[in-house]
PDB file of N, CA, C and O in Angstrom:
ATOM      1  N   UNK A   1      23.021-143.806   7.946  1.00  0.00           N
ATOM      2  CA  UNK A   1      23.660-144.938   8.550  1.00  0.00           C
ATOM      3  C   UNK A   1      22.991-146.248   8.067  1.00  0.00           C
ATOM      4  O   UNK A   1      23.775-147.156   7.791  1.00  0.00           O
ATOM      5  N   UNK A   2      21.666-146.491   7.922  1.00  0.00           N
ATOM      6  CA  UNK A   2      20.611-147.652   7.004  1.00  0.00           C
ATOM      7  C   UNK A   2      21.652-148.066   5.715  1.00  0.00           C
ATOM      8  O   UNK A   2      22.165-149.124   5.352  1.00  0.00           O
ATOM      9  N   UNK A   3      21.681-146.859   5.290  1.00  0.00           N
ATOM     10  CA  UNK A   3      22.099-146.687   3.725  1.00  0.00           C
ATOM     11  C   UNK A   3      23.468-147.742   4.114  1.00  0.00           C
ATOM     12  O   UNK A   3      23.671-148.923   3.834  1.00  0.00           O
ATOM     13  N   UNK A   4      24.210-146.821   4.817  1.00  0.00           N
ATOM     14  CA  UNK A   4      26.194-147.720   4.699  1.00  0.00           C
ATOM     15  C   UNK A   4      25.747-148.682   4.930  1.00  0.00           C
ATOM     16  O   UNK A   4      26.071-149.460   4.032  1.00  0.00           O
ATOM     17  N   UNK A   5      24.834-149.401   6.018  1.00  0.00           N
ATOM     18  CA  UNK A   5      24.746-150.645   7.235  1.00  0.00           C
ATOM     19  C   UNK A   5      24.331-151.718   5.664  1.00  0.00           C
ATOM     20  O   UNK A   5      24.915-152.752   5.338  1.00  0.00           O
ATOM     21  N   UNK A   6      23.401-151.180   5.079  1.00  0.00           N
ATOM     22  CA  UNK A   6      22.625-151.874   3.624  1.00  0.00           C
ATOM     23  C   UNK A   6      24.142-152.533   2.889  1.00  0.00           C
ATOM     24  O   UNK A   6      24.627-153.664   2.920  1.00  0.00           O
ATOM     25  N   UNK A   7      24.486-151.553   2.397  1.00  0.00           N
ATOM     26  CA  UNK A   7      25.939-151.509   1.695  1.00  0.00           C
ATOM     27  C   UNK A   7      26.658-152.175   2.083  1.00  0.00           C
ATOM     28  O   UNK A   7      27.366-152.704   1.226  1.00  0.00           O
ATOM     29  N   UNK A   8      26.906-152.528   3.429  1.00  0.00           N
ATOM     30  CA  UNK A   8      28.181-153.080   3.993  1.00  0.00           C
ATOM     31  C   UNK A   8      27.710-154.528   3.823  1.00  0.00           C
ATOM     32  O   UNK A   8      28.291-155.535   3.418  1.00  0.00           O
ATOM     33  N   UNK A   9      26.206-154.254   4.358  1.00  0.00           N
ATOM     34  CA  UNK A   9      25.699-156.132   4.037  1.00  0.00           C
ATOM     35  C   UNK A   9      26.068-156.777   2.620  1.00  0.00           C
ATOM     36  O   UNK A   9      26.675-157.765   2.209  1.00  0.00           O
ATOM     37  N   UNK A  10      25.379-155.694   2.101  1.00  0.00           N
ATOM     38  CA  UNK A  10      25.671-156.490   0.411  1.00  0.00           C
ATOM     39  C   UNK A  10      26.869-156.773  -0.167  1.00  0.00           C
ATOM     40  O   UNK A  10      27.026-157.613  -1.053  1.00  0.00           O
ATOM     41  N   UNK A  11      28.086-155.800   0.520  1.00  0.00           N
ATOM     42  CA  UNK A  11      29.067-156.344  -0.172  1.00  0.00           C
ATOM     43  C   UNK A  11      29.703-157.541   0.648  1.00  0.00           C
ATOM     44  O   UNK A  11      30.366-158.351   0.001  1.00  0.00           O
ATOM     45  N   UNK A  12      29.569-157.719   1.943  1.00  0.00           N
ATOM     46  CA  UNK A  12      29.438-159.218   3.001  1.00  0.00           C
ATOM     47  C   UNK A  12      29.085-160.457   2.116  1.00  0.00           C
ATOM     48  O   UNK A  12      29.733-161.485   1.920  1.00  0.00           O
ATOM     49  N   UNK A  13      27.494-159.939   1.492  1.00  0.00           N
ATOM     50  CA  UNK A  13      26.943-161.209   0.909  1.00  0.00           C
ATOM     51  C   UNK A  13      27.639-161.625  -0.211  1.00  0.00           C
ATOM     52  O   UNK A  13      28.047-162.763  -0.443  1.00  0.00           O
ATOM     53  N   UNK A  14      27.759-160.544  -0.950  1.00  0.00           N
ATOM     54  CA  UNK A  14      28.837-160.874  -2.298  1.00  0.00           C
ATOM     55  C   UNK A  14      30.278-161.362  -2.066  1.00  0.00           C
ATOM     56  O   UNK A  14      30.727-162.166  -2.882  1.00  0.00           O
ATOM     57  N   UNK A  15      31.420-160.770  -0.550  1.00  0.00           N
ATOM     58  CA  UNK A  15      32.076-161.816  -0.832  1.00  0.00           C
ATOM     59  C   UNK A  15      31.972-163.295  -0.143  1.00  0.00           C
ATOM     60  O   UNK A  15      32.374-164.324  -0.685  1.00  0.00           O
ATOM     61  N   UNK A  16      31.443-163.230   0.981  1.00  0.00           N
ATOM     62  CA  UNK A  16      30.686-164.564   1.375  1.00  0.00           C
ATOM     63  C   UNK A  16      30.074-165.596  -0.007  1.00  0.00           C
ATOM     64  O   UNK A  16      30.241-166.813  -0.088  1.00  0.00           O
ATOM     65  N   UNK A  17      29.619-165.051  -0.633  1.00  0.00           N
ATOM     66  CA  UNK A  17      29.244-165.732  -2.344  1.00  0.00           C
ATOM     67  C   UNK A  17      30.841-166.073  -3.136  1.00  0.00           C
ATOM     68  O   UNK A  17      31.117-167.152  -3.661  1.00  0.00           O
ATOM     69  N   UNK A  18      31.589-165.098  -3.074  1.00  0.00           N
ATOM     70  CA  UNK A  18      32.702-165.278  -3.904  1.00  0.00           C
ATOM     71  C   UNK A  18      33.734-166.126  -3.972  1.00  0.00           C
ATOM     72  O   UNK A  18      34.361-166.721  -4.848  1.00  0.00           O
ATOM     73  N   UNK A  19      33.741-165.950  -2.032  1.00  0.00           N
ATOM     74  CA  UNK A  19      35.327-166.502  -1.739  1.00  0.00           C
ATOM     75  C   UNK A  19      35.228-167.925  -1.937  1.00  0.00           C
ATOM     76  O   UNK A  19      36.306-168.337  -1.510  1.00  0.00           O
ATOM     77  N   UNK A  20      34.480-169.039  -2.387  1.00  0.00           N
ATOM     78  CA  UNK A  20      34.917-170.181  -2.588  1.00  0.00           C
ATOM     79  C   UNK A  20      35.584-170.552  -3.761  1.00  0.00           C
ATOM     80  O   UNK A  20      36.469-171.403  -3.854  1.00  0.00           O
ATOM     81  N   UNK A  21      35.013-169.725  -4.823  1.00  0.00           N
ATOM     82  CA  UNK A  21      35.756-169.731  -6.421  1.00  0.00           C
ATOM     83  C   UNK A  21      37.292-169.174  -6.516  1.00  0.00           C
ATOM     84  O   UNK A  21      38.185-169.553  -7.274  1.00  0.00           O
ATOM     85  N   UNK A  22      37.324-168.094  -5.449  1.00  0.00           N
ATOM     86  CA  UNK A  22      38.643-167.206  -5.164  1.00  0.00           C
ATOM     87  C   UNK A  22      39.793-168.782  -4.531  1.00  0.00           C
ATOM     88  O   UNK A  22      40.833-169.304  -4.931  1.00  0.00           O
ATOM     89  N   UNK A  23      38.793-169.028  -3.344  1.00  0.00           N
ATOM     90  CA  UNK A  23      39.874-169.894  -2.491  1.00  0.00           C
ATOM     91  C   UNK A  23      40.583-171.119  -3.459  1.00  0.00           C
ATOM     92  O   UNK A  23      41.766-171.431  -3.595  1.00  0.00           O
ATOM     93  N   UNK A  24      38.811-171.906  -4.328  1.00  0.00           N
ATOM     94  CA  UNK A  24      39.736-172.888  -5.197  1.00  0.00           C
ATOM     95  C   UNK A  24      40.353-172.056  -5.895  1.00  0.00           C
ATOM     96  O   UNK A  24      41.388-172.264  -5.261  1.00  0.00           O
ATOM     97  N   UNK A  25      40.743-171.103  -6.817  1.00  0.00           N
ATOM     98  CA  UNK A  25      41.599-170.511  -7.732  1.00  0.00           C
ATOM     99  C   UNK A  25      42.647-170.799  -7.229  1.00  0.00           C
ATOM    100  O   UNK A  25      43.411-171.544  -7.841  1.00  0.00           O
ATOM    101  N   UNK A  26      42.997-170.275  -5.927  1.00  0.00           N
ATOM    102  CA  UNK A  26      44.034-170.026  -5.613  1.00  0.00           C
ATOM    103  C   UNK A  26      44.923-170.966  -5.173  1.00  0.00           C
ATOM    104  O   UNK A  26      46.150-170.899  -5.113  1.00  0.00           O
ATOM    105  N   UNK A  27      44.160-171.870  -4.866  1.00  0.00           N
ATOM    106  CA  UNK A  27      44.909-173.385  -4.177  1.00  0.00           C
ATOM    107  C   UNK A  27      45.120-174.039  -5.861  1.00  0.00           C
ATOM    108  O   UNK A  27      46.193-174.628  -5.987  1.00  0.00           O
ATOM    109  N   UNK A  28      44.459-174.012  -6.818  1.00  0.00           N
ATOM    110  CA  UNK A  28      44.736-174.961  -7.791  1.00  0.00           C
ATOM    111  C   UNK A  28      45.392-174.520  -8.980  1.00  0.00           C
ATOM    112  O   UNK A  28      45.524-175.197 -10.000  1.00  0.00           O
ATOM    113  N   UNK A  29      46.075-172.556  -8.679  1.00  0.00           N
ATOM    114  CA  UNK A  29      46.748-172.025  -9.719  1.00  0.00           C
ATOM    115  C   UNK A  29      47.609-172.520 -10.178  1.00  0.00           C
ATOM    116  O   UNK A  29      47.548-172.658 -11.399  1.00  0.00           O
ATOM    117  N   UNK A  30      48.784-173.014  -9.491  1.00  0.00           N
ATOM    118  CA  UNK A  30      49.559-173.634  -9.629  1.00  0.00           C
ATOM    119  C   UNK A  30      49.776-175.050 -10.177  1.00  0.00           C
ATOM    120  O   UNK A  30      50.549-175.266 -11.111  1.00  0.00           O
ATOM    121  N   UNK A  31      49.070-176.004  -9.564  1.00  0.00           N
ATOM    122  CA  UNK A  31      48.765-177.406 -10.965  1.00  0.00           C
ATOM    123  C   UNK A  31      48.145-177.163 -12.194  1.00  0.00           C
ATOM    124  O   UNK A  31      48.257-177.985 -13.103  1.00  0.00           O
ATOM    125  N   UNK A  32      47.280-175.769 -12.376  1.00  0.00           N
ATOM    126  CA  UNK A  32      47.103-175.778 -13.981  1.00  0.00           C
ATOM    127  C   UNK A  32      47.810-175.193 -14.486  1.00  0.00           C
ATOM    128  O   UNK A  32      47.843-175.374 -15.703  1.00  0.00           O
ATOM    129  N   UNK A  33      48.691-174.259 -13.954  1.00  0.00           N
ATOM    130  CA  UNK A  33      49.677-173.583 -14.567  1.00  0.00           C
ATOM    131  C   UNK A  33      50.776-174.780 -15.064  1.00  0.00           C
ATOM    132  O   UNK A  33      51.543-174.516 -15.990  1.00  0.00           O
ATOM    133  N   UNK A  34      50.818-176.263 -14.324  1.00  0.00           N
ATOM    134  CA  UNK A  34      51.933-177.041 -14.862  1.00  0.00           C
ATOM    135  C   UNK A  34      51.507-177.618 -16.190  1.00  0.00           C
ATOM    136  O   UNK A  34      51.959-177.723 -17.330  1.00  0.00           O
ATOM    137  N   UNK A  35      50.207-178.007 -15.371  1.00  0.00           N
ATOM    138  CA  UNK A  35      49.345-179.196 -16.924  1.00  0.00           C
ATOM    139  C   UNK A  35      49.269-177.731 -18.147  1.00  0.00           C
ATOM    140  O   UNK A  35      49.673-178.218 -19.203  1.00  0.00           O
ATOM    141  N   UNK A  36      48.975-176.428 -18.361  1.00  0.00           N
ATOM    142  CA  UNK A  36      49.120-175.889 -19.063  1.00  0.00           C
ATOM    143  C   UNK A  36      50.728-175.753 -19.712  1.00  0.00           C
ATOM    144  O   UNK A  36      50.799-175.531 -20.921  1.00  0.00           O
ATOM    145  N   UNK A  37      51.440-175.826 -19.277  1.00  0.00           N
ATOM    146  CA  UNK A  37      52.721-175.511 -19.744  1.00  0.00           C
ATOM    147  C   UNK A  37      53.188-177.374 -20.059  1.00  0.00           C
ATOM    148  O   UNK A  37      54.261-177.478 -20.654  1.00  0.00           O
ATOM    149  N   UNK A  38      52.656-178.406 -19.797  1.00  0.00           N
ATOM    150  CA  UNK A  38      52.583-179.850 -20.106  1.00  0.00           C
ATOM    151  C   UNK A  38      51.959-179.940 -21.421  1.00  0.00           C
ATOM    152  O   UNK A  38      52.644-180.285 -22.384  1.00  0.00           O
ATOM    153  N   UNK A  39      50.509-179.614 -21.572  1.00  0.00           N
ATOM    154  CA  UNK A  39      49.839-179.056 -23.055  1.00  0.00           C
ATOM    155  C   UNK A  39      50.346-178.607 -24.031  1.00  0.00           C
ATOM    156  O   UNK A  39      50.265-179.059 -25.174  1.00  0.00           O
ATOM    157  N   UNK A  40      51.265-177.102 -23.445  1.00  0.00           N
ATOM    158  CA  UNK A  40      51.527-176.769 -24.860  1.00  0.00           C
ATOM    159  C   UNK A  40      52.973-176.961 -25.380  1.00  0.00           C
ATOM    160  O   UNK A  40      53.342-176.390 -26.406  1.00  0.00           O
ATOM    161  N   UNK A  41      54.004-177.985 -24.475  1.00  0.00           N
ATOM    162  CA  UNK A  41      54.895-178.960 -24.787  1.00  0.00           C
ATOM    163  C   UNK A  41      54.515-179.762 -25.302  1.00  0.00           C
ATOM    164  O   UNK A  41      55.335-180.155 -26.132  1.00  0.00           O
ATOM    165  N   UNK A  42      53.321-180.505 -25.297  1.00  0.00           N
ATOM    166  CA  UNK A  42      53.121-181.891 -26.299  1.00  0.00           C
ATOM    167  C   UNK A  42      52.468-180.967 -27.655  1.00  0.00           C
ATOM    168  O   UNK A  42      52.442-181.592 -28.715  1.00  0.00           O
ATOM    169  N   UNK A  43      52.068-179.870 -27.679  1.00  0.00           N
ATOM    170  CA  UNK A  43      50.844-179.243 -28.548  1.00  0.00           C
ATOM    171  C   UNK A  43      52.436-178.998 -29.969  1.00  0.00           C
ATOM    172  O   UNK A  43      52.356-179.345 -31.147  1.00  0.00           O
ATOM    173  N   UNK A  44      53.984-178.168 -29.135  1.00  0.00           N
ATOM    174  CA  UNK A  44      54.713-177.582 -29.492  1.00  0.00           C
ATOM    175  C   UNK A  44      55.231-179.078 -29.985  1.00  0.00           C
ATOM    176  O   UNK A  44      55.128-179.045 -31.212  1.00  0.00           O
ATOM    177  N   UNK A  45      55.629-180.088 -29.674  1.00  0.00           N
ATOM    178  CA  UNK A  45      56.397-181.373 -30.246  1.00  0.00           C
ATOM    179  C   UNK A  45      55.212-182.070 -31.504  1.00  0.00           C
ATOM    180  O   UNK A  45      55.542-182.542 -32.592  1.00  0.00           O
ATOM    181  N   UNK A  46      54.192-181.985 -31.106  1.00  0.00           N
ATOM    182  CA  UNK A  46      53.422-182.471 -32.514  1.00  0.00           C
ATOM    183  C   UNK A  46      53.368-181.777 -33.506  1.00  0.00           C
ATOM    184  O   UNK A  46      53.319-182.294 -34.622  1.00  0.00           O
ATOM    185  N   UNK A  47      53.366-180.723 -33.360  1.00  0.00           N
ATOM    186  CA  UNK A  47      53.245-179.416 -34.306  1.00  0.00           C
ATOM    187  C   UNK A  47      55.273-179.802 -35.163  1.00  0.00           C
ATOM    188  O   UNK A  47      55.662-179.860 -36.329  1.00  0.00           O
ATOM    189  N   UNK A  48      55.850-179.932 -34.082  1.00  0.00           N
ATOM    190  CA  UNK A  48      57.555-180.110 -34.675  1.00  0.00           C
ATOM    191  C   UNK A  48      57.561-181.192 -35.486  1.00  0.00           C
ATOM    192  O   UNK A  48      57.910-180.993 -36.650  1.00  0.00           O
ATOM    193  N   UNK A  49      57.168-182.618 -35.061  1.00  0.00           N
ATOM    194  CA  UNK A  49      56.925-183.675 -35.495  1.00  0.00           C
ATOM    195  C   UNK A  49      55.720-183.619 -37.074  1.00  0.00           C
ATOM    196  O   UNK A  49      55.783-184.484 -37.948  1.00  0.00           O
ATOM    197  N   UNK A  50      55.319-183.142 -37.094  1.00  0.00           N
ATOM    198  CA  UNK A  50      54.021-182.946 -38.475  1.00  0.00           C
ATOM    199  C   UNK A  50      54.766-181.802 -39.266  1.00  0.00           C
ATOM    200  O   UNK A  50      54.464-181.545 -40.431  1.00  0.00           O
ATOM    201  N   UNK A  51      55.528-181.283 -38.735  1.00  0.00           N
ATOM    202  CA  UNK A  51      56.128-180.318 -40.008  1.00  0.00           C
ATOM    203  C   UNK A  51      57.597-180.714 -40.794  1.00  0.00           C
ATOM    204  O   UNK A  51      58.217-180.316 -41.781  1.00  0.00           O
ATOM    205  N   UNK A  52      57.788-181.942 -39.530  1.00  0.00           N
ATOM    206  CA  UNK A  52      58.823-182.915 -40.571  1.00  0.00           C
ATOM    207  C   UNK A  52      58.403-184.039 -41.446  1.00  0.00           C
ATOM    208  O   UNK A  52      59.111-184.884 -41.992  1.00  0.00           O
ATOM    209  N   UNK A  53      57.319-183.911 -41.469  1.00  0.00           N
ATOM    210  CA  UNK A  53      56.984-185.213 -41.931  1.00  0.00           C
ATOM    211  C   UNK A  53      56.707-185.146 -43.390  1.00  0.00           C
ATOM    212  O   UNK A  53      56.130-186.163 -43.776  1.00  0.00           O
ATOM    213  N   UNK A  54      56.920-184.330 -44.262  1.00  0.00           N
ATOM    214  CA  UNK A  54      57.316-183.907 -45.435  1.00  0.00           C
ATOM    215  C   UNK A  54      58.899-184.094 -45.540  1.00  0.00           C
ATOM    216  O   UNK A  54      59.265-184.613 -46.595  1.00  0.00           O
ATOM    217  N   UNK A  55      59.743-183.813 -44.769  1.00  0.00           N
ATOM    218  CA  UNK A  55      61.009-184.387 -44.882  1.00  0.00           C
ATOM    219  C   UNK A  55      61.364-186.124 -45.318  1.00  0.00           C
ATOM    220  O   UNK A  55      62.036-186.722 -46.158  1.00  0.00           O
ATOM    221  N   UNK A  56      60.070-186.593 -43.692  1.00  0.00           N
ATOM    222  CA  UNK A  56      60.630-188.197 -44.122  1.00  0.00           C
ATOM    223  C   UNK A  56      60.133-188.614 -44.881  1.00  0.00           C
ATOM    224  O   UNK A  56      60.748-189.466 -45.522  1.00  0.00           O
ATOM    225  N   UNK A  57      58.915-188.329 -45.233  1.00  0.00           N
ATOM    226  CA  UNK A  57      58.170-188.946 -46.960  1.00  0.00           C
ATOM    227  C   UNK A  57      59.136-188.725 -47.734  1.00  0.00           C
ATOM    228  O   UNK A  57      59.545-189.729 -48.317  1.00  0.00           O
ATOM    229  N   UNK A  58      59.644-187.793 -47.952  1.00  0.00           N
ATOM    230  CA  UNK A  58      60.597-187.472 -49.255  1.00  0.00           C
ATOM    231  C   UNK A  58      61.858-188.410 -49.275  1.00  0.00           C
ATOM    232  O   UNK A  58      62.381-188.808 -50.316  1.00  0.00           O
ATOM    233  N   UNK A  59      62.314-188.739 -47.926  1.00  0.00           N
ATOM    234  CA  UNK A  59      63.160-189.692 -47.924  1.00  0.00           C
ATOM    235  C   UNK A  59      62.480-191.210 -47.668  1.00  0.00           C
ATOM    236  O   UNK A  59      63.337-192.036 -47.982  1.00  0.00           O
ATOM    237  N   UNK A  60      61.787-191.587 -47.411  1.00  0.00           N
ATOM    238  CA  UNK A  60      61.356-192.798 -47.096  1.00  0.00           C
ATOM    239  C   UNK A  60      61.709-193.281 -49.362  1.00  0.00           C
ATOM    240  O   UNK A  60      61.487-192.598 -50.362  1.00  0.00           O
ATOM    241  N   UNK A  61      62.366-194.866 -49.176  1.00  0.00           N
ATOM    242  CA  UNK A  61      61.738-195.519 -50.917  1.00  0.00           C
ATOM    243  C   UNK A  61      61.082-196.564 -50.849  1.00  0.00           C
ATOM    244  O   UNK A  61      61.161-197.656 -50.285  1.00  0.00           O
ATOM    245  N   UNK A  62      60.219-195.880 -51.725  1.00  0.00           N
ATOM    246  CA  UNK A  62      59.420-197.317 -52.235  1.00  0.00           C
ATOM    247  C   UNK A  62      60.141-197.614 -53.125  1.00  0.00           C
ATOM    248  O   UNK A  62      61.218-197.104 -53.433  1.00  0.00           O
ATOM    249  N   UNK A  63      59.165-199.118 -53.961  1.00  0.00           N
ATOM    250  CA  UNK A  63      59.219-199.953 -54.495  1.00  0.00           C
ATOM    251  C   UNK A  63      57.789-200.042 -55.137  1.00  0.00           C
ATOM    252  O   UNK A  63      56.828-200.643 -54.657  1.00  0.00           O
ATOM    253  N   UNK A  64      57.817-199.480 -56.067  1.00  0.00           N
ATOM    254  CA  UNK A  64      56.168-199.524 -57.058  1.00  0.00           C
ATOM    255  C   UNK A  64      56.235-200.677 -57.189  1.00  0.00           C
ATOM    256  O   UNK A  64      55.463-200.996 -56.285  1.00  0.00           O
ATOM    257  N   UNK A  65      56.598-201.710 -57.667  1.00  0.00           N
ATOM    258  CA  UNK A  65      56.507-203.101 -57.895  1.00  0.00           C
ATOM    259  C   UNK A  65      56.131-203.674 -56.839  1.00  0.00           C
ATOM    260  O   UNK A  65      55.385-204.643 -56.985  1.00  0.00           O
ATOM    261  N   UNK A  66      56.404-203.386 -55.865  1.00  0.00           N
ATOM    262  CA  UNK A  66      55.331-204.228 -54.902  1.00  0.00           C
ATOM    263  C   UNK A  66      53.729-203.978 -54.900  1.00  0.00           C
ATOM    264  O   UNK A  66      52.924-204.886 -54.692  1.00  0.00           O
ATOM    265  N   UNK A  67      53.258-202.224 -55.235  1.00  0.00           N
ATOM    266  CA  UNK A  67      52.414-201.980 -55.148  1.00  0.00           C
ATOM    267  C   UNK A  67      51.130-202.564 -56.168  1.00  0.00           C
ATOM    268  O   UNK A  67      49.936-202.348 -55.961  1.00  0.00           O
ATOM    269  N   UNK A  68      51.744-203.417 -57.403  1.00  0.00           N
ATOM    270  CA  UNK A  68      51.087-204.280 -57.976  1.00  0.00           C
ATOM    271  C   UNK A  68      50.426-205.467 -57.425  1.00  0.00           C
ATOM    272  O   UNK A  68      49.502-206.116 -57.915  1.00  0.00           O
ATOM    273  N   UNK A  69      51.144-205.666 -56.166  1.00  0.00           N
ATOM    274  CA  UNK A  69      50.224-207.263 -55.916  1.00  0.00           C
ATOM    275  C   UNK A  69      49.322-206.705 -55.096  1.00  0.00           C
ATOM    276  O   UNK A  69      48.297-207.379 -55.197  1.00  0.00           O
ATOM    277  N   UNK A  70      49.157-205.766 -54.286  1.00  0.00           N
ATOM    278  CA  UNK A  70      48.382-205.302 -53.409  1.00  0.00           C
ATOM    279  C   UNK A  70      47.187-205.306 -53.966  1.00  0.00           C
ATOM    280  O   UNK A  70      46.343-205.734 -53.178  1.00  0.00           O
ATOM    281  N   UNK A  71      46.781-205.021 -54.951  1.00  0.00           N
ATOM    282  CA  UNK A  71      45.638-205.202 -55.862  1.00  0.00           C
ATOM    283  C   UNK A  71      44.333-204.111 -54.646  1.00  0.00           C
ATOM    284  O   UNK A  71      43.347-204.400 -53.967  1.00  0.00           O
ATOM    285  N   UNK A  72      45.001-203.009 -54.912  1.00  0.00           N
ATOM    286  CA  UNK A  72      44.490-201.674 -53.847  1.00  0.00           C
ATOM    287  C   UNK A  72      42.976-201.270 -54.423  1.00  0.00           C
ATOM    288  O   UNK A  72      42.756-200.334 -55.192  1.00  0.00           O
ATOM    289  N   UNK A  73      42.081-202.097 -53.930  1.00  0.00           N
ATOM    290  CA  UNK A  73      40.450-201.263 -54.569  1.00  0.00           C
ATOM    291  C   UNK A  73      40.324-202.478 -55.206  1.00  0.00           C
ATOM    292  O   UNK A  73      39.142-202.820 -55.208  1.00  0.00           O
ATOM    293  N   UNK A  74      41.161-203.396 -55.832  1.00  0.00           N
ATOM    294  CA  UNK A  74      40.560-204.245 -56.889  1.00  0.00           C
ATOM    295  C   UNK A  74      41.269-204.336 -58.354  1.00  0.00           C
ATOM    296  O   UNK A  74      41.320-205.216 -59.214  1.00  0.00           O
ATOM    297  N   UNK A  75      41.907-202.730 -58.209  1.00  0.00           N
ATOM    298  CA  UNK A  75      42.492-202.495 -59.731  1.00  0.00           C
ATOM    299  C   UNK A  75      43.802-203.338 -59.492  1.00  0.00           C
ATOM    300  O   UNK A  75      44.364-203.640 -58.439  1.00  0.00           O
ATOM    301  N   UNK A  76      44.095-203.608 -60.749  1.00  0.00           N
ATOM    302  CA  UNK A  76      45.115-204.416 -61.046  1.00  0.00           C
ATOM    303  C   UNK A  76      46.171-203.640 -62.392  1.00  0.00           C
ATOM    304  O   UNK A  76      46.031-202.417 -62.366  1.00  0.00           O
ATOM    305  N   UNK A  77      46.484-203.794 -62.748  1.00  0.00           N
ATOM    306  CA  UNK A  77      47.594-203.555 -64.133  1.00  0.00           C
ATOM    307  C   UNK A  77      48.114-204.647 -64.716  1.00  0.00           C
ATOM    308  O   UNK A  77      48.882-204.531 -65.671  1.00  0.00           O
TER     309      UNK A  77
END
């Protein structure tokens, strides 16, 4: 009976130790579950946005002739 009475304490102390990490979990599952699914909507639109952006370079025109007066570094032509 020592033995269970021992046992029963320790597992008392352990969840008496636990339940505050349990309780916040549980109250704050739900707002990280939003900001997580908020994350990987902006993570999923930048990722969309950077894999077009080889599209609009290709369409964007220059004008090399302007790039002469810029005098870029110093060099000139």
């Amino acid at each position: 009976m020592k033995e269970n009475n021992r046992d029963r304490d320790d597992e008392l102390t352990y969840k008496k130790k636990l339940t505050p990490d349990c309780d916040w979990i549980i109250k704050a599952f739900d707002g990280r579950a939003e900001a997580r699914a908020a994350e990987m909507g902006g993570l999923t639109t930048a990722k969309e946005l950077l894999a077009g952006m080889p599209a609009l370079i290709e369409k964007a025109k220059f004008d090399d002739t302007t790039l002469k007066g810029i005098r870029f570094l110093g060099v000139s032509h």
